[in-house]
Backbone as CSV, one residue per row, in Angstrom:
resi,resn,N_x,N_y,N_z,CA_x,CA_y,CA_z,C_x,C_y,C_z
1,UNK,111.050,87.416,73.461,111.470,87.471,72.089,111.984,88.864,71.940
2,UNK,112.945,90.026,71.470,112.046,90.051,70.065,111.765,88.939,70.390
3,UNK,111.466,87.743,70.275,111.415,87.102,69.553,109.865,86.391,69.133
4,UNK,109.504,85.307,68.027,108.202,85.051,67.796,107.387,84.729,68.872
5,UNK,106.149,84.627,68.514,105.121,84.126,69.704,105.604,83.325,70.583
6,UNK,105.509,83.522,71.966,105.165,82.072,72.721,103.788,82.242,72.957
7,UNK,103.253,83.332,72.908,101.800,83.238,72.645,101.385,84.375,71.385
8,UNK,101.775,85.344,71.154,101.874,86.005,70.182,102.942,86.710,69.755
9,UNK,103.492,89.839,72.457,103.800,90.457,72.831,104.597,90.616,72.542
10,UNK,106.828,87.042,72.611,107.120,88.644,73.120,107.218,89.219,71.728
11,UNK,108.092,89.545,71.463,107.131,90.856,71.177,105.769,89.953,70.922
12,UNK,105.755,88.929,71.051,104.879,88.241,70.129,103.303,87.531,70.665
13,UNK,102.226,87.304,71.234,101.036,87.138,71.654,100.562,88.785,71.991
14,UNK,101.193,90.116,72.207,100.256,90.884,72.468,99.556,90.843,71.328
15,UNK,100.256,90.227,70.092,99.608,89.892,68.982,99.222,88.543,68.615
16,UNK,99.797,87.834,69.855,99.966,86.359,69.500,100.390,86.551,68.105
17,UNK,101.356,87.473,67.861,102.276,87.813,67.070,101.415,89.350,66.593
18,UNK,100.167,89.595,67.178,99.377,90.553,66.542,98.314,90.884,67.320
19,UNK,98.181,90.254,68.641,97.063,90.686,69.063,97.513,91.825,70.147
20,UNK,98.649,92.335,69.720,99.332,93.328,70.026,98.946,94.899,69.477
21,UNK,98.435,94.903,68.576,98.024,95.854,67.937,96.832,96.814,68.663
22,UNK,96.267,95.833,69.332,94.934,96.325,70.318,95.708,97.207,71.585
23,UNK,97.015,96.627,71.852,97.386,97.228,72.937,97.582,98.838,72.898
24,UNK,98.270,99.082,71.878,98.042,100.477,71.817,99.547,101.310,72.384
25,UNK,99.762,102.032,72.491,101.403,102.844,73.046,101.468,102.540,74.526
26,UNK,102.735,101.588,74.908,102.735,101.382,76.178,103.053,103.366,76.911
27,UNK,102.772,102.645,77.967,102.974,103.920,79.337,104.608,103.885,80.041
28,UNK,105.292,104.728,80.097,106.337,104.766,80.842,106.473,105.057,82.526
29,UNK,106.941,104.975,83.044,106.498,104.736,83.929,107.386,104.456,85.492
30,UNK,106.432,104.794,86.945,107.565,103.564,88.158,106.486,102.474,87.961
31,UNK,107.548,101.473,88.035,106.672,99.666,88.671,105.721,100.277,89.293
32,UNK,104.624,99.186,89.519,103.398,99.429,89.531,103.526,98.214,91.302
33,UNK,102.781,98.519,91.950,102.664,97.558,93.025,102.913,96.098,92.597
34,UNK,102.947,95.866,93.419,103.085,93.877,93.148,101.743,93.648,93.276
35,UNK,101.388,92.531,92.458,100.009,91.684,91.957,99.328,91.137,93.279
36,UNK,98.218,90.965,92.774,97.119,90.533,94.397,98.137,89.311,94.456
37,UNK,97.136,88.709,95.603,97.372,87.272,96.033,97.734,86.126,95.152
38,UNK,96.269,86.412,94.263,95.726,85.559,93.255,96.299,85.744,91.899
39,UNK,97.098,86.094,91.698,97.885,86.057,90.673,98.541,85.636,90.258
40,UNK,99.420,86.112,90.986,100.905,84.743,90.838,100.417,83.382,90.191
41,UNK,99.885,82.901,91.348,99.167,81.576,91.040,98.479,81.151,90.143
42,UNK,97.606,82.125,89.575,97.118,82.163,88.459,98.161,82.038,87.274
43,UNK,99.037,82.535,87.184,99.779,82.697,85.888,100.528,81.470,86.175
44,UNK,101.047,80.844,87.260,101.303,79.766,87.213,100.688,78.226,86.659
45,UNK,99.237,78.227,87.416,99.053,77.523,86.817,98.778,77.486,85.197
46,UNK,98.440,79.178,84.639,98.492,79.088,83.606,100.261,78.515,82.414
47,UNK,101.216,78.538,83.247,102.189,78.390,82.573,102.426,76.757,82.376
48,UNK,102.179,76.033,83.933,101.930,74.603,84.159,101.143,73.813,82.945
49,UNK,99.869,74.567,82.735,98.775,74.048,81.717,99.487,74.379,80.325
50,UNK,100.160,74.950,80.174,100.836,75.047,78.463,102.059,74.183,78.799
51,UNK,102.552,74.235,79.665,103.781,73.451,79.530,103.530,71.608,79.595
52,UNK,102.622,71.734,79.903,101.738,70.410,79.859,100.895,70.332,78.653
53,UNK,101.348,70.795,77.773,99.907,70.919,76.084,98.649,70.875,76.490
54,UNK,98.101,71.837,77.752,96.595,72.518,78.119,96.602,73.631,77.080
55,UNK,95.059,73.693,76.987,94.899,75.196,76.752,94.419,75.758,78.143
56,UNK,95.117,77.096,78.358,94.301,77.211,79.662,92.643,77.892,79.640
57,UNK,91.826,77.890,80.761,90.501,78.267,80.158,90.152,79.960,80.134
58,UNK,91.100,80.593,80.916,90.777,81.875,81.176,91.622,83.319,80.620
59,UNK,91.637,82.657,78.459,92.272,83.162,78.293,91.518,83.866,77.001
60,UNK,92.122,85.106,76.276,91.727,85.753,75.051,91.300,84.488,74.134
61,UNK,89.956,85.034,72.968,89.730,84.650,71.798,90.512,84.180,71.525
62,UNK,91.757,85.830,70.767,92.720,85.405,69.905,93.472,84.197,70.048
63,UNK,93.602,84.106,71.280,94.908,83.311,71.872,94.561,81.917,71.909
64,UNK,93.114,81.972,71.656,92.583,80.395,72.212,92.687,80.115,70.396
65,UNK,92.301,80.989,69.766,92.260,80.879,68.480,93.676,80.118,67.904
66,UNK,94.708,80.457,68.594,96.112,80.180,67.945,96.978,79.404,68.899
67,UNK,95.997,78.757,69.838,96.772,77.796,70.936,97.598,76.725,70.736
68,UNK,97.402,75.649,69.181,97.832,74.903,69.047,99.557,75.453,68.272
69,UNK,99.628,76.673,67.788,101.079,77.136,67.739,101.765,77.318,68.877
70,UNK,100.718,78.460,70.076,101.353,78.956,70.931,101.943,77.300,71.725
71,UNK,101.383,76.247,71.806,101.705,75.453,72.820,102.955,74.873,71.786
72,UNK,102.595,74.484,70.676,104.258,74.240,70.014,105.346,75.015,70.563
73,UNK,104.913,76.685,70.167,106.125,77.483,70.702,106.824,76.950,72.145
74,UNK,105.822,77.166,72.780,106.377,77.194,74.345,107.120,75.922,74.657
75,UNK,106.428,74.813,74.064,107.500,73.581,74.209,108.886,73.648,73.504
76,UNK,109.147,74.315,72.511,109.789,74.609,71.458,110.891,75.138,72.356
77,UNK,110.922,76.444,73.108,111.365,77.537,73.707,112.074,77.488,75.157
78,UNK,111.060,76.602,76.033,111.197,76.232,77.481,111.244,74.607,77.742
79,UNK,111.234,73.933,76.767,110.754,72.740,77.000,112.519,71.893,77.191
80,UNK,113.699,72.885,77.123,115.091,72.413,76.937,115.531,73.121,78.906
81,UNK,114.490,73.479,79.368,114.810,74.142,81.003,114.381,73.009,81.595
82,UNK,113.915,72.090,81.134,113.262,70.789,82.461,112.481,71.187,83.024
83,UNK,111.991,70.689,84.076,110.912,70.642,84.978,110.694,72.584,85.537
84,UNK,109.236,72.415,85.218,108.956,74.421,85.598,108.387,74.021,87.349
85,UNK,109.884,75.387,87.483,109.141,75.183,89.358,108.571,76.220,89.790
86,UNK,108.524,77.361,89.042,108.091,78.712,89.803,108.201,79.799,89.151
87,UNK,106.999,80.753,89.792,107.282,81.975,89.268,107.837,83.105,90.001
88,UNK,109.294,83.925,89.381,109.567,85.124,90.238,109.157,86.420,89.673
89,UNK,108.100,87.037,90.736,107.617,88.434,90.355,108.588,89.474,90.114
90,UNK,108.714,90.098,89.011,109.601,91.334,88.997,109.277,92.774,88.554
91,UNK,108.248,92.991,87.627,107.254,94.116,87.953,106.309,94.142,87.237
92,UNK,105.543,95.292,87.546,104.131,95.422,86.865,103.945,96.548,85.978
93,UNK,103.583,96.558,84.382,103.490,98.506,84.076,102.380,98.138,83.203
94,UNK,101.764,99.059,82.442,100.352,99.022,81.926,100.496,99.824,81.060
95,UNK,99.505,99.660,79.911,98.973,99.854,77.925,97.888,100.101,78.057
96,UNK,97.527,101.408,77.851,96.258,101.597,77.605,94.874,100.484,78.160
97,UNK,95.034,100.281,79.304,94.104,99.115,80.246,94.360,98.281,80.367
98,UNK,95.782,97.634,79.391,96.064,96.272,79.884,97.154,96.259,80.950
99,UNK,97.201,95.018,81.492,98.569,95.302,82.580,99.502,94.154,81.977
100,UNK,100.494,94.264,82.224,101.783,93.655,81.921,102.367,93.180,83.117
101,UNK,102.616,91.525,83.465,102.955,91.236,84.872,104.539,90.682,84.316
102,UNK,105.424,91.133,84.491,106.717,90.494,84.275,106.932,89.561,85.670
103,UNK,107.532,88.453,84.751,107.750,87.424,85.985,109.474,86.767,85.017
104,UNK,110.288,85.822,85.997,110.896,84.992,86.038,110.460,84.312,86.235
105,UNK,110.682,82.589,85.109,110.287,81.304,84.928,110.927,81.025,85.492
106,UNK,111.267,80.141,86.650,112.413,79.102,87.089,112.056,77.972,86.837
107,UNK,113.208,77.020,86.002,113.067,76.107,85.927,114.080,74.943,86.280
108,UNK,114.126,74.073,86.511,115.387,72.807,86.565,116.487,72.978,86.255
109,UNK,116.800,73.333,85.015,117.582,73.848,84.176,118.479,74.960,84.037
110,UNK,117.418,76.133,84.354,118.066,77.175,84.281,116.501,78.089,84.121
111,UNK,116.525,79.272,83.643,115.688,80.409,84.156,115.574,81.166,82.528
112,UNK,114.019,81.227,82.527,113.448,82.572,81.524,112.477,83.839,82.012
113,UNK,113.097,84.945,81.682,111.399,86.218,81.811,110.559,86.150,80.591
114,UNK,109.772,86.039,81.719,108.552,86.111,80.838,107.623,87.401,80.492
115,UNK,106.549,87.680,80.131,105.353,88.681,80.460,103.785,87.809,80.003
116,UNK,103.317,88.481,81.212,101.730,87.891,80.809,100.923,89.189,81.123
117,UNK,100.014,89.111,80.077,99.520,90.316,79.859,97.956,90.397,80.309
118,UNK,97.397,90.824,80.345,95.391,90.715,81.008,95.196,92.188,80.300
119,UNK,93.690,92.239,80.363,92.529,93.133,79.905,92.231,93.313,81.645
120,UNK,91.691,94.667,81.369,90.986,94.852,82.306,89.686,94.041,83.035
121,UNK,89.804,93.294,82.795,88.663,92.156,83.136,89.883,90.711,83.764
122,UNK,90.961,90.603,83.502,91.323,89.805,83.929,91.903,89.085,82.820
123,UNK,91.054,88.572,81.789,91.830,87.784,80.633,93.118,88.051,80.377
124,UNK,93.558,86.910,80.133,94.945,86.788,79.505,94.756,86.833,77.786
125,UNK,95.378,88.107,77.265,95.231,88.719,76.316,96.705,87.778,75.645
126,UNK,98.102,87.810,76.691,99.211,87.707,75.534,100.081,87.094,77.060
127,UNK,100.740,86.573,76.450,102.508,85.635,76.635,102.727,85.382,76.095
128,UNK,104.672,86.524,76.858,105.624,86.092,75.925,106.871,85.877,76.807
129,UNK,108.173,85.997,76.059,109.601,85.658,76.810,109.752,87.001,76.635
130,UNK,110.009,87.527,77.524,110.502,88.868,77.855,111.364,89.684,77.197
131,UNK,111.455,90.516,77.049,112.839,91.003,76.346,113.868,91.384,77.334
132,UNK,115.254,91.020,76.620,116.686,91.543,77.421,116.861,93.024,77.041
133,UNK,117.811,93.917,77.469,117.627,95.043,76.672,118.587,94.885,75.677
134,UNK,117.839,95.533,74.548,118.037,95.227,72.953,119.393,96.635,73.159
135,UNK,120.050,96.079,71.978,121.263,96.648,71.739,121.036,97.803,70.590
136,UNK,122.044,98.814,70.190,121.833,99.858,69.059,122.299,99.150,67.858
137,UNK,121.528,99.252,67.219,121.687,98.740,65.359,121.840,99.777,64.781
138,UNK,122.420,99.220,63.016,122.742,100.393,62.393,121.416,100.586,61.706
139,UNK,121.122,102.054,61.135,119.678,102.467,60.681,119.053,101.534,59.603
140,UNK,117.574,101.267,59.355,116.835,100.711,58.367,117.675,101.367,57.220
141,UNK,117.615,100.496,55.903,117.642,100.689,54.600,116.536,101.239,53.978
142,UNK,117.019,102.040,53.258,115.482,102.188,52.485,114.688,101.702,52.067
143,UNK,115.061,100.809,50.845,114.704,99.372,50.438,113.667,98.866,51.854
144,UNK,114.296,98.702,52.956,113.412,98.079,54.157,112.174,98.607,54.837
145,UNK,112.839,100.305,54.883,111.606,100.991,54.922,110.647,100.673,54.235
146,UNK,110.502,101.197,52.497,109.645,100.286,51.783,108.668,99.764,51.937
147,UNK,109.864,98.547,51.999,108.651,97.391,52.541,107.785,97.331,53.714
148,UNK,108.208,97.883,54.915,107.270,98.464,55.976,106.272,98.944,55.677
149,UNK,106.578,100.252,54.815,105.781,100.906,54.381,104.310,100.394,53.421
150,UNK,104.716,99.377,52.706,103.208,98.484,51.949,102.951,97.655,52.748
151,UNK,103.737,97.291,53.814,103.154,96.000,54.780,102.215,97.034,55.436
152,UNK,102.636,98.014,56.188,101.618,98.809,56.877,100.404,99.291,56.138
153,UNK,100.694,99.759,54.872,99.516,100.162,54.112,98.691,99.271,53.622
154,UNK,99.234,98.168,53.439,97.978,97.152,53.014,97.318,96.639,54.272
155,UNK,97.773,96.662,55.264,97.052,95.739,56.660,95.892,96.750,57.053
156,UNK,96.534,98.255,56.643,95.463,99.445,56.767,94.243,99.818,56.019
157,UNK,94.424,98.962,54.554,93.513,99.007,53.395,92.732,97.581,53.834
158,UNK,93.291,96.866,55.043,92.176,95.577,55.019,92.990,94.768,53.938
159,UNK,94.222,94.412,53.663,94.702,93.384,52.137,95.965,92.927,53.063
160,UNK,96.165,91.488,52.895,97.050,90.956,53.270,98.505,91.098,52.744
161,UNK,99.116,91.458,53.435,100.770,92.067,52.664,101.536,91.246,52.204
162,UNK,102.164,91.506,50.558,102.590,90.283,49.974,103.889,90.234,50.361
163,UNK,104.407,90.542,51.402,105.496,91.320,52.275,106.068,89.613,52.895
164,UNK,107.332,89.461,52.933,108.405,88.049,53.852,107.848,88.056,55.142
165,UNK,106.415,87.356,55.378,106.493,87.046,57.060,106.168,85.809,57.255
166,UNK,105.999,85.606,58.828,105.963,84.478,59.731,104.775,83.805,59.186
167,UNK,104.848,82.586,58.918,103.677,82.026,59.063,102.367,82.411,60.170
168,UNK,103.256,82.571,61.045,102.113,83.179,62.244,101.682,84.345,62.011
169,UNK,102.058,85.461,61.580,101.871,86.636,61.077,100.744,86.197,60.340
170,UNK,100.519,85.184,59.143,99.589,85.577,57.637,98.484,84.954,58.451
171,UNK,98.767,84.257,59.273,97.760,83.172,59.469,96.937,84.248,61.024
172,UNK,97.421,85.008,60.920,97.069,86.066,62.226,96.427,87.210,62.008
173,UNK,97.004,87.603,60.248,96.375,88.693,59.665,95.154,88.361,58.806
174,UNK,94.009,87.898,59.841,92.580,87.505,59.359,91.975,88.949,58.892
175,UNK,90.685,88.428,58.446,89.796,90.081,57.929,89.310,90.783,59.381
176,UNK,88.944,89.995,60.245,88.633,90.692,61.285,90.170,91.375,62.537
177,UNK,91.071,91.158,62.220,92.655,91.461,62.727,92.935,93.210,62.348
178,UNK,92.997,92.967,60.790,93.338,93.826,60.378,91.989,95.210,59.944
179,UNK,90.385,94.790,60.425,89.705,95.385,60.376,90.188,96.335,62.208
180,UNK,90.506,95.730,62.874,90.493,95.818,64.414,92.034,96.902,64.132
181,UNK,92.878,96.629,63.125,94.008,97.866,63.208,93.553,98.803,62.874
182,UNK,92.567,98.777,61.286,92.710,99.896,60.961,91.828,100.508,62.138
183,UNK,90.989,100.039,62.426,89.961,101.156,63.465,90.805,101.828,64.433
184,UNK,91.990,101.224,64.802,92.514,101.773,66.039,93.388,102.873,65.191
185,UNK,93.402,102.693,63.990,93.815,103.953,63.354,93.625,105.307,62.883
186,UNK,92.323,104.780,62.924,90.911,105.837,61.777,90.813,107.244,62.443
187,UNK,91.453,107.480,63.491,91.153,108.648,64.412,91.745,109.682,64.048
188,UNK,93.011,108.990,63.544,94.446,109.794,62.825,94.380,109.946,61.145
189,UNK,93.116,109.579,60.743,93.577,110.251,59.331,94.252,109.449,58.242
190,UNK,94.314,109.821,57.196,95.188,109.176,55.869,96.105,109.141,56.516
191,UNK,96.870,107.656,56.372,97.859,107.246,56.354,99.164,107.725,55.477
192,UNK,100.409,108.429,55.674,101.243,109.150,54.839,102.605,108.937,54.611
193,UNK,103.333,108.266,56.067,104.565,107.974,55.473,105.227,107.299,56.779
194,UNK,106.570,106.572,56.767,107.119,105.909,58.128,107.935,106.738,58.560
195,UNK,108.396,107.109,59.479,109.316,108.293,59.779,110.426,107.028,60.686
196,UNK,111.495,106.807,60.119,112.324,105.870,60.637,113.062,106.834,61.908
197,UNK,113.204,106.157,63.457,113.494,106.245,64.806,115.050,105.239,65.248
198,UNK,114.667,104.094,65.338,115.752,104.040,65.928,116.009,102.188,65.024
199,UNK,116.855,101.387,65.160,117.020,99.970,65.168,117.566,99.444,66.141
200,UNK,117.069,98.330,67.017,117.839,97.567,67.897,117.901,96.152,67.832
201,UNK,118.694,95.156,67.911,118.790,94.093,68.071,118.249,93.252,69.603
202,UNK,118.054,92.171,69.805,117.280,91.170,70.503,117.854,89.515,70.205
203,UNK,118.347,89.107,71.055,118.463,87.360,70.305,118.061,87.176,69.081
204,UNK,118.636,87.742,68.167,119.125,87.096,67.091,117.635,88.223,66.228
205,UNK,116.849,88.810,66.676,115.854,89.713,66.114,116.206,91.242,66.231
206,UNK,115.755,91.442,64.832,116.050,93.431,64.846,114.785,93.686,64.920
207,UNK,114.845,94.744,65.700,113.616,95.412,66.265,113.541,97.169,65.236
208,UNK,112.829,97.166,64.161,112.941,98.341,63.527,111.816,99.536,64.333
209,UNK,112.260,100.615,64.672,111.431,101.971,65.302,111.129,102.771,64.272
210,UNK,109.791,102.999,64.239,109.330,103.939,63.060,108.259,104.872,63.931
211,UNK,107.894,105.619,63.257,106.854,106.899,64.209,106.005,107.041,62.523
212,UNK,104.831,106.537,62.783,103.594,106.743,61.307,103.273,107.897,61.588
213,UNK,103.220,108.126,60.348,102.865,109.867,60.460,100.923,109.628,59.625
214,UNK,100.599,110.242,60.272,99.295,110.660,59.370,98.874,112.095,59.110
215,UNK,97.581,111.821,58.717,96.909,113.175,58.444,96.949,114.172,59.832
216,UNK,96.646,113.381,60.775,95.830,114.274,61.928,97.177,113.743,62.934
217,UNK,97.950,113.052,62.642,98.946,113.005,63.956,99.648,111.908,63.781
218,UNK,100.610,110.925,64.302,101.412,109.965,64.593,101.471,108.837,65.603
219,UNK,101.945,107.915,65.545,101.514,106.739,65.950,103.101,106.277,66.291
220,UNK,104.044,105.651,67.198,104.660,104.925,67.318,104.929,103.553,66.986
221,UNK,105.353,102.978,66.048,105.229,101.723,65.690,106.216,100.923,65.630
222,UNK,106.535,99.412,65.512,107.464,99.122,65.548,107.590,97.656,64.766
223,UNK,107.996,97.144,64.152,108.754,96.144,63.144,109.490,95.327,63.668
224,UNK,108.903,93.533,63.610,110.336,92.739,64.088,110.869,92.218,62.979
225,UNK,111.947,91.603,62.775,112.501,90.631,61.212,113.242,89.703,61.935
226,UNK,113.486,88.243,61.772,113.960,87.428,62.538,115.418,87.915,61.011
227,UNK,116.567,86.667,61.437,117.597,87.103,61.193,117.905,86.586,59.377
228,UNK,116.830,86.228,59.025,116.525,86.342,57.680,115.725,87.291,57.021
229,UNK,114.854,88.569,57.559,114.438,89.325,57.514,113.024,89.261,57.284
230,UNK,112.722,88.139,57.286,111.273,87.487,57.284,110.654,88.669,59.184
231,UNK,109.236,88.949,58.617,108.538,89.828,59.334,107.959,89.056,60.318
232,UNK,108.127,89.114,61.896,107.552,87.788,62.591,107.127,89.118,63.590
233,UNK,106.711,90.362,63.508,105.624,91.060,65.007,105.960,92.529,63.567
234,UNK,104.895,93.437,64.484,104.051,94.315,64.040,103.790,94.808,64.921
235,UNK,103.772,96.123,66.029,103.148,96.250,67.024,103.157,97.958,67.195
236,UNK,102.009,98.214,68.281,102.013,99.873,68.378,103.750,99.992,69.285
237,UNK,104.226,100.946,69.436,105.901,101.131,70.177,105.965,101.365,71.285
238,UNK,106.716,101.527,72.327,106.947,102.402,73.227,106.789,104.024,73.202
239,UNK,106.877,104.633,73.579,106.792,106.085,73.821,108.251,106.105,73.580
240,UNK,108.557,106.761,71.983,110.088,107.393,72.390,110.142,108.582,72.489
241,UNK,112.016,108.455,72.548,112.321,109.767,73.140,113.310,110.364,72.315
């Protein structure tokens, strides 16, 4: 994705549109070795079992929590490639303990990237469709800022934002979701203002770059809007530059 969940990252399951928030500022980085043995296979059959309406068993809370979307999505998304034959490894980089396995879907049809994401324990935290690289947009509006700006502050006060989003978004921003942001926030202080970075586009999604400023320091963050401007991800950013 950008685009919405196929399980939340793309951007959409690290959140399963939100359980992204835990991840924290990715790492930049070289590729990381290629995955054990047992991996591959693993994510395969985990892709087999959704593409078949499984839940698979060796996966996040969140995710098990929101399986009956994520498996809509994925049929929704991949289910026009035909028959899934395989996975192609293409690299590995890591978030604050989680790892990120980028793969190519091959299918009958034709071919998607994916990412599947794990905890240091192994769980599958998030899948999504990969991103292409996003193109330069022209800057946020103010007006848009704004609204960032009370969507972020209310998810931070614990209050659901009366803000244009995804169904998956409201239904994602539970009391215990947005108790789990602010904590990953609390380190940094009153919350103070969005410092707008960059805009890029994605299949048909703008990807807005903001840098939160707080009391005690800043946070990288980042904003999706599908092409009605409805809010479908929320997530900590990349490291910019």
């Amino acid at each position: 994705m950008i685009r919405k969940i196929l399980a939340t990252a793309t951007f959409a399951g690290l959140m399963m549109a939100l359980g992204s928030v835990a991840i924290g500022q990715q790492t930049a980085g070289a590729p990381a070795a290629l995955p054990s043995a047992e991996l591959t296979p693993r994510f395969t059959t985990f892709l087999s079992d959704v593409l078949a309406g499984h839940v698979p068993p060796d996966v996040s809370e969140t995710m098990r929590s929101q399986s009956s979307t994520m498996l809509a999505q994925v049929h929704s998304d991949l289910g026009k490639f035909g028959a899934f034959r395989r996975l192609q490894y293409v690299r590995q980089d890591s978030s604050q303990g989680y790892l990120q396995y980028h793969y190519v879907a091959i299918f009958e049809k034709g071919s998607q990237p994916v990412v599947f994401v794990t905890n240091s324990s192994g769980i599958i935290y998030g899948f999504f469709q990969d991103q292409p690289t996003p193109k330069a947009a022209a800057p946020a509006s103010v007006s848009l800022t704004e609204t960032f700006t009370r969507f972020f502050a209310d998810v931070l006060a614990e209050k659901v934002p009366s803000a244009n989003m995804s169904t998956t978004m409201r239904n994602g921003l539970t009391p215990a979701m947005m108790s789990k942001v602010r904590s990953s926030f609390s380190s940094l202080g009153a919350f103070q203002q969005l410092r707008f970075v960059k805009h890029d586009t994605s299949q048909g999604y703008q990807g807005y770059h903001y840098s939160a400023v707080f009391q005690n320091g800043a946070q990288p963050i980042l904003f999706v809007t599908d092409s009605n401007g409805t809010i479908v991800g929320f997530f900590p950013d990349q490291q910019q530059r």
